[in-house]
N, C-alpha and C positions, 0 to 999 in steps of 0.2 A: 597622485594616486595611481594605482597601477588599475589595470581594464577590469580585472574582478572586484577592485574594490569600486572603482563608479561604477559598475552594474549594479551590485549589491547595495549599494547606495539608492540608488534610482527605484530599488524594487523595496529598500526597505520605505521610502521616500511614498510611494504608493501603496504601499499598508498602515502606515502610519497615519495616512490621509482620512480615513474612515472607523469609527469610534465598530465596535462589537455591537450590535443589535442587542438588546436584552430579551425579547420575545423570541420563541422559536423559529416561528417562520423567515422572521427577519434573517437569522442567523445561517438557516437554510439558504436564502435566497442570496446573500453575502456571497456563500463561497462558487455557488453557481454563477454568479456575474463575473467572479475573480476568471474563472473558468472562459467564459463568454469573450473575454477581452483578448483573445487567442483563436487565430483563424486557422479551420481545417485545411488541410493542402488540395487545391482541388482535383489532385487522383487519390484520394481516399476514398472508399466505398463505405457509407454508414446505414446498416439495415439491422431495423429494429427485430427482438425475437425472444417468444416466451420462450425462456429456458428451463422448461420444468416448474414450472408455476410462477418462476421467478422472471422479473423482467430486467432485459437484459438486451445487449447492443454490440453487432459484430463490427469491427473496420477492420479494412482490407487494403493494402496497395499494392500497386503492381505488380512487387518483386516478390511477394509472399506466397511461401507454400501452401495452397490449400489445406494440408492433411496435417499442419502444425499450430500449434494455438498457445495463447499466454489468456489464462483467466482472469483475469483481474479484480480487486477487492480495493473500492476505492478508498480515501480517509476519510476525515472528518468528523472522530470521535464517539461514532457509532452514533450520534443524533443528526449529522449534516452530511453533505458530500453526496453526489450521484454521479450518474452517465453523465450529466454533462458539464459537471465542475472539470472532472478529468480525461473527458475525449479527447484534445489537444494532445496530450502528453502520450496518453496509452495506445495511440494509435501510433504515435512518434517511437516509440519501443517496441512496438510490430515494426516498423520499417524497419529497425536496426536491427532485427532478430530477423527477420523474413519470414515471419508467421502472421497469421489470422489475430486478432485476438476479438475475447468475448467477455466485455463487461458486463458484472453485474450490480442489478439493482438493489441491492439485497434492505430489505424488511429494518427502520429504523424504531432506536429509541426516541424519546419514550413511550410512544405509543407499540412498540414492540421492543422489549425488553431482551436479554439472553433467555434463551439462547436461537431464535429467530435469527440473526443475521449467520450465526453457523449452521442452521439446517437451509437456508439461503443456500450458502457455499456449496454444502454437500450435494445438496439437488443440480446446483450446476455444474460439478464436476461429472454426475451421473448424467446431465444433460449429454455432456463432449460424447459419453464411452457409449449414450446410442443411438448419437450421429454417427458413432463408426469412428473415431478419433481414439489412438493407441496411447496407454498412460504414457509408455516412454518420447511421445509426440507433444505432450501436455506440460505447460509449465503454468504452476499457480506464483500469484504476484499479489503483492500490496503494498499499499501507504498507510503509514501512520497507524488508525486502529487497524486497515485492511492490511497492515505485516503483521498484527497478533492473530487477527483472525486465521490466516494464512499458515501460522505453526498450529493452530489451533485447528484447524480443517483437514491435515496433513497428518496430525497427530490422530484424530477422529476416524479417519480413513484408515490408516493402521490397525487401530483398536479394530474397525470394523473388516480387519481382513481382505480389502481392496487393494488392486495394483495402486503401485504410488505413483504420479509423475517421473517426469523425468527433473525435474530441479525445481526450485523456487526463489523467490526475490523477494526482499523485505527493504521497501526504502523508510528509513525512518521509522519503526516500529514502536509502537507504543505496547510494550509486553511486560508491564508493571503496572496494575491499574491500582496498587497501592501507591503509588508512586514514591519508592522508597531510594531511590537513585539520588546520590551527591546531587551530579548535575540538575536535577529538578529546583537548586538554591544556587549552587555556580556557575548556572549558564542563563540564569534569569535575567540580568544586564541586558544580555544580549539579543537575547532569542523572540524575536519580533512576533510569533506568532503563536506559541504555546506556552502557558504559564499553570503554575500547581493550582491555584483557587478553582479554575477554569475545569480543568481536568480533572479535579475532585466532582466536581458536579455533572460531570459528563460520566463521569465511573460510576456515581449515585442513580443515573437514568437509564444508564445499561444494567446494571446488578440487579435493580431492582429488590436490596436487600439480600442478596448473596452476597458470601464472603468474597474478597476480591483476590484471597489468594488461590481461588481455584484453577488449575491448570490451564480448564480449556477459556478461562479471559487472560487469567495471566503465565503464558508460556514461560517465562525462566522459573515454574513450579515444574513444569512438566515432563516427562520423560521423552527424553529427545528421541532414542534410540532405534535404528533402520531407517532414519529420515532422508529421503535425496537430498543432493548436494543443494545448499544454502547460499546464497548471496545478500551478505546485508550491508548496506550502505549508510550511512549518517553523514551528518555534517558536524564540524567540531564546536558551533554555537550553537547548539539543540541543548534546551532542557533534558530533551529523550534520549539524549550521545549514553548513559548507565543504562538504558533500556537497553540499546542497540549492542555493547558491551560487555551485558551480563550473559544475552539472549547467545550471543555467538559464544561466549564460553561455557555456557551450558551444551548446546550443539558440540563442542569441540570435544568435550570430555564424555559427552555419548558415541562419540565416534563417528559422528556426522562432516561429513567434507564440506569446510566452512572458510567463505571467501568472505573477509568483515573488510570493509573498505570505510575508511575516516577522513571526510571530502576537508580539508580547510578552512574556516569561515565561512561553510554552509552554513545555511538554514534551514528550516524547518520545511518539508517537502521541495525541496529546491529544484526538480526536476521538474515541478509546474512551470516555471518558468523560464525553461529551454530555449522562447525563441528570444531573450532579451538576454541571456545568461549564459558564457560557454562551457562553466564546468557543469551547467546543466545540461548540455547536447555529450559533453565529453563522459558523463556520467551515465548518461540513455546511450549511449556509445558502448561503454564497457555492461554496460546490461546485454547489451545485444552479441556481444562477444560471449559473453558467459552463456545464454542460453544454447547457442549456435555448437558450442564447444561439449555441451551437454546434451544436444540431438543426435551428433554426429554418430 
């Protein structure tokens, strides 16, 4: 076996170890330990902070510019995921960038349906502009549902006449909540951690009885057009690889500057697991190249 495949072994070997909770809380609390099992580095600075009503969490290292920030919009299908499933990691992507960043906590389903986790967003990007933080210092980020949210926030902000950032990042994006993508049936074999049943009922506690082809759940409806430059990343054993896919060719044909990058035998958020993984560090590697290049 070559080194990424016993890594990927080892991490698929530790999710396969523990069945899905059926109760929500369980399934909350699931991907927060996943999280937990990853130690902060100790020159990270982690301070809590309502961000416009939203709660929310700066970390900081050494090397990072104060007056630059990555916002982040964690995953977890819009009913799981917080600050601290993915502090590990989004802190790990501040160091590679040399910015601040500021996670949020944004408002789940189902007990808060759409579009709650996008007025989340919006409040926190108007959080950054009056701390004093310049759009083109700003970069919005997400996993999984937080890369639809993420076109979807970006998209919002336009509508609303707002400076845009300077770029964004979508690892993994889930931006088909119909889930109408091939790969939702040819990557199921393989894809250890998201599957169509799953995801169906996760799109049923977000919608809340909306349609799911609306633009602002499912970005490849949506009008890309004047979007800053896009960074989407997948792995090629994701169910979600036809999200990721469509989403950058919809971007591409609005005329949006669109970096789609297709990790090999990824999986499903695989930059969670950076410190056991290297096309995880090499991938939070090229994130931080891409932002940096786009501050400049």
């Amino acid at each position: 076996m070559t080194n990424t495949e016993t890594e990927l072994a080892a991490i698929r070997a530790m999710l396969a170890s523990g069945q899905r909770p059926a109760d929500l809380a369980g399934r909350r609390q699931r991907l927060d330990d996943l999280g937990a099992r990853y130690e902060i580095p100790a020159d990270v600075v982690v301070e809590p902070v309502d961000a416009g009503g939203v709660k929310a969490e700066w970390t900081t290292t050494p090397a990072a510019d104060p007056t630059r920030v990555i916002m982040f919009l964690h995953g977890g299908g819009y009913i799981s995921g917080s600050i601290k499933s993915h502090r590990h990691m989004i802190a790990q992507a501040g160091r590679e960038a040399g910015t601040r960043t500021l996670a949020l906590g944004y408002r789940l389903a189902p007990e808060h349906p759409f579009p709650a986790a996008l007025e989340d967003a919006l409040n926190g990007y108007r959080f950054l502009l009056s701390r004093g933080f310049l759009p083109e210092n700003i970069v919005i980020a997400g996993e999984s549902a937080g890369g639809g949210l993420t076109i979807a926030t970006l998209v919002s902000l336009r509508e609303a006449g707002m400076a845009l950032p300077a770029c964004a990042w979508c690892s993994s994006p889930w931006a088909d909540l119909e889930m109408s993508g091939d790969t939702m049936q040819t990557k199921a074999a393989v894809d250890p951690l998201i599957q169509g049943p799953y995801l169906h009922e996760l799109a049923t506690a977000y919608l809340n009885g909306l349609n799911p082809r609306m633009p602002m759940v499912s970005p490849i409806h949506a009008d890309l057009r004047g979007l800053p430059p896009l960074l989407i990343q997948v792995g090629s054993d994701e169910t979600l690889l036809d999200d990721a896919l469509r989403l950058a060719g919809v971007a591409a044909t609005a005329n949006v500057r669109t970096t789609l990058q297709v990790w090999p035998h990824m999986i499903h958020a695989w930059h969670l697991f950076y410190a056991q993984l290297a096309d995880g560090r090499r991938a939070l590697a090229e994130v931080g190249a891409f932002v940096r290049a786009n501050m400049s």
